[in-house]
N, C-alpha and C positions, 0 to 999 in steps of 0.2 A: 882070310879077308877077301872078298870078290874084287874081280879087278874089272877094266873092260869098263863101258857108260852107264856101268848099275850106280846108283847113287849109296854111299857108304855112310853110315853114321859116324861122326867123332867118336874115338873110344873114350867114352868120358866114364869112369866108374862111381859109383854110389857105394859107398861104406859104413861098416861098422862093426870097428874096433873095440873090443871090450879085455882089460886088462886082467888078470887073476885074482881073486877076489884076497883079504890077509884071513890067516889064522885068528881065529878065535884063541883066548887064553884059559888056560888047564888051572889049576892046584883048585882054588877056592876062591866061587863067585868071582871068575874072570869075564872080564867084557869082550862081547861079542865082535866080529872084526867086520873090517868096512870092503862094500864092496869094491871091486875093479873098475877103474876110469873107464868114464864112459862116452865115445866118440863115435859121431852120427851124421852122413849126412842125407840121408836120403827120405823122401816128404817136404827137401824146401822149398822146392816149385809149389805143392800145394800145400804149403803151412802145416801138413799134419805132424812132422818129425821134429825131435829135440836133439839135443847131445845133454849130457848128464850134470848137474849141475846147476839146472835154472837154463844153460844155455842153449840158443838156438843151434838147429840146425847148421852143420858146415857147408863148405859150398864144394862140390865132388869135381875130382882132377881130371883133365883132361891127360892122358896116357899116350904114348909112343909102342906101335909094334915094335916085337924082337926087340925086345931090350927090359933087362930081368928087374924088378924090382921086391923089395925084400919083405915077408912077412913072419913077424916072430907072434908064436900064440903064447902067451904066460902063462907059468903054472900059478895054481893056488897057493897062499900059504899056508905052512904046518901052524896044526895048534901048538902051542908052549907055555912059555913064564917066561916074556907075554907070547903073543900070537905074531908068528912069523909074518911080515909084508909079503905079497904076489910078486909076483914078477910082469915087469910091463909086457904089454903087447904093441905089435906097429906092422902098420900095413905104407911102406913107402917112407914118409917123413912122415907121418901119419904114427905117434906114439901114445899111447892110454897107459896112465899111473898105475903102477898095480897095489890092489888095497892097503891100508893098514893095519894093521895086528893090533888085536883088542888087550889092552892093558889087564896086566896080573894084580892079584888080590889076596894077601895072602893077614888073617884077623893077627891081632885088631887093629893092626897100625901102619900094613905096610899095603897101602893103595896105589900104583900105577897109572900115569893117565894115557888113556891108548895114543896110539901112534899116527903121525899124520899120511897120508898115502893118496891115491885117484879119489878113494870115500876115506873118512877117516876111522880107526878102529874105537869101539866103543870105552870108557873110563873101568881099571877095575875097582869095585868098591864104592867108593864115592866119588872118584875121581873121574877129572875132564876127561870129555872125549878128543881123540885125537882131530887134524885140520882134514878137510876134505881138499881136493885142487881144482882150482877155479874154470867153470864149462868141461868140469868131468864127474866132477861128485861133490856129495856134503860130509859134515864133518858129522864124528860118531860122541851120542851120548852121553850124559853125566848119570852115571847110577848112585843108587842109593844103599848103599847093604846094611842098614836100619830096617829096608824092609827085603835082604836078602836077595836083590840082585844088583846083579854091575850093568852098565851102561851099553846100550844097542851101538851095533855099526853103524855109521852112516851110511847110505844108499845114493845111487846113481839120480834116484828120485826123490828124496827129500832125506834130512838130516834125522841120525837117533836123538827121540826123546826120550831121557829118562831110560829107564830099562827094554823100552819101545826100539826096534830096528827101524831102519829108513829103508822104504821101499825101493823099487825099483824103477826101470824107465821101459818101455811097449817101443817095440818096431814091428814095422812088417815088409823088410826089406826082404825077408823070401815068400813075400807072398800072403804072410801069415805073422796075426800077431803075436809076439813072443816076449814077456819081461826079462829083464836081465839086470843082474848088477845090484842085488840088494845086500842090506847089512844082515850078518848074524845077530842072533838073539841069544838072551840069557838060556843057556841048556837048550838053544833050537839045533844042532845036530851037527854033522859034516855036510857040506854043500856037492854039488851033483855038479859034475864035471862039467865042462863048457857051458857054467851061468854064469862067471865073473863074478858070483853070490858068497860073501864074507860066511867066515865058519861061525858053528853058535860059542860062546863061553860057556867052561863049566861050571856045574850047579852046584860041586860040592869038593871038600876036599880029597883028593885023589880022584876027581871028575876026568873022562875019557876025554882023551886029545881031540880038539875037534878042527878037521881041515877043512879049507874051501875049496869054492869051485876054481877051475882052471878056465883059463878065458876062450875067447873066439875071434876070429877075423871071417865077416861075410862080405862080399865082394857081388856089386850088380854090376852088368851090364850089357849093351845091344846083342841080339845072336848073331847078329853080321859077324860076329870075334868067337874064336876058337881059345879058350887059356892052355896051358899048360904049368899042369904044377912038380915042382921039381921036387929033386932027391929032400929026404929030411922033413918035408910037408905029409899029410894027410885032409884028402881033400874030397867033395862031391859037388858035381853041379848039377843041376835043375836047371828047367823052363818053367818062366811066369809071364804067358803073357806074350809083350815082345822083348823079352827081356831073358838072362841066361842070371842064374845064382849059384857063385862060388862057394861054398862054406866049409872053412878050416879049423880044423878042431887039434890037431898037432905039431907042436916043435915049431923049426924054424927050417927057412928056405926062402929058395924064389919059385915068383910066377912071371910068365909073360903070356904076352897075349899074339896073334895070328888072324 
C-alpha cells in the first residue's frame, strides 16, 4: 500500500460469491439440481448488479490491511438417488448456500421431491421441487413424468418450471459478463467447474451420474492493494481498469491484502 501524502483508496472490496451448484439425480427421470447461492455485490453504485434470488445487490466491505480473512470455494454436488447438495462458499462472513440435489425417481410410485439448498433441486417425477434461500436463489421445479421428465433446478435467476431449469444471474465484476449459477436440466449433462451450475438429472433408468459445477469466489478491488493468497487457495488476478480482480477457483484459505 503507498505510504507518504499520496492519497490511498479504502480497501473496500466488491464480491462474488457463488456456492457449488447440487447433483442432479441418477436411476430414472431424476430432477435436475439447483444451482449454488448466489452473492453479489458489485454494480450497486450503478444499479447494474443483482445477488441471486430477486435480490439486490450487497453493499461490498470495507477491509483491514495484514489481517487474513477466509475464503472457502465449494465443490459441486455428486449426482445420486437423489442428487448430493454443494458445498457452501464464503468470502469473509460472506457465505452462499450450496445447491440442492434434484429429487429421485424411481416408476411408478416412488417420486422425491428435490431438496432445498442456495437454488433449490428440481422434483423427481412429479414431485415438488425443492426451496430455493432467500437473496440467493429460487426453488427447483415440479416435473411431470406423464410426459417423461422430472423437474428443473432452480437458478440463481429465476425458479424451474416444470421440467424447464432456472437460469442463471450475469456479472461483470471481472470486467466481462459472465452467468453463473443456473439449475440442471432433465438429461442436460455434468456442469463445468467453477459455474455454481446444478447438475442435469437422468433421462433414464441406469442414466449416467450427473455432477455439478464447483463454485467461485471473485474478489475486486483498488490496485493501490497488493493481495496475497494463501496456502490451500488457487488464485489469478487481473487489472480492469482502476481496479485489480481476484478469481479463486479452489479449496479453502486465506487472503489478505497489502
Amino acid at each position: 500500500m503507498p505510504t507518504g501524502d499520496e492519497y490511498v483508496l479504502p480497501l473496500t472490496v466488491d464480491y462474488l460469491v457463488v456456492a457449488g451448484g447440487g447433483g442432479g439425480a441418477s436411476y430414472e427421470a431424476g430432477g435436475g439440481g439447483g444451482g449454488g447461492g448466489y452473492r453479489h455485490s458489485y454494480g450497486t453504485a450503478s444499479g447494474t448488479g443483482t445477488s441471486g434470488g430477486g435480490g439486490a445487490c450487497e453493499s461490498a466491505p470495507t477491509l483491514s490491511v495484514s489481517t487474513n480473512y477466509t475464503v472457502t470455494v465449494g465443490a459441486g454436488g455428486a449426482g445420486g438417488y437423489p442428487g448430493a447438495n454443494g458445498s457452501n462458499s464464503v468470502f469473509s462472513t460472506i457465505t452462499s448456500i450450496g445447491g440442492g440435489g434434484g429429487g429421485g425417481f424411481s416408476s411408478p410410485n416412488t417420486a422425491n421431491s428435490g431438496v432445498a439448498g442456495g437454488c433449490g433441486g428440481g422434483g423427481g417425477g412429479a414431485a415438488a421441487g425443492g426451496a430455493g434461500t432467500a437473496n440467493q436463489g429460487y426453488g427447483g421445479g415440479t416435473g411431470n413424468n406423464n410426459t417423461g421428465g422430472s423437474g428443473g433446478g432452480g437458478g440463481a435467476g429465476s425458479a424451474g418450471s416444470g421440467t424447464t431449469p432456472g437460469v442463471g444471474v450475469a456479472s461483470s465484476i471481472t470486467g466481462t459478463s459472465v452467468t453463473r449459477s443456473r439449475g440442471g436440466g432433465y438429461s442436460s449433462g455434468t456442469a463445468a467447474a467453477n459455474t455454481g451450475n446444478g447438475g442435469g438429472g437422468a433421462q433414464a433408468y441406469g442414466g449416467s451420474v450427473q455432477q455439478a459445477g464447483s463454485g467461485i469466489v471473485i474478489l475486486r478491488y483498488p490496485t493501490t492493494y497488493t493481495i496475497t493468497i494463501g496456502a490451500g487457495l488457487t488464485g489469478s488476478t487481473t487489472t480492469d481498469g482502476s481496479s485489480k480482480v481476484t478469481t479463486i477457483t479452489v479449496v479453502m484459505g486465506n487472503v489478505r491484502w497489502a
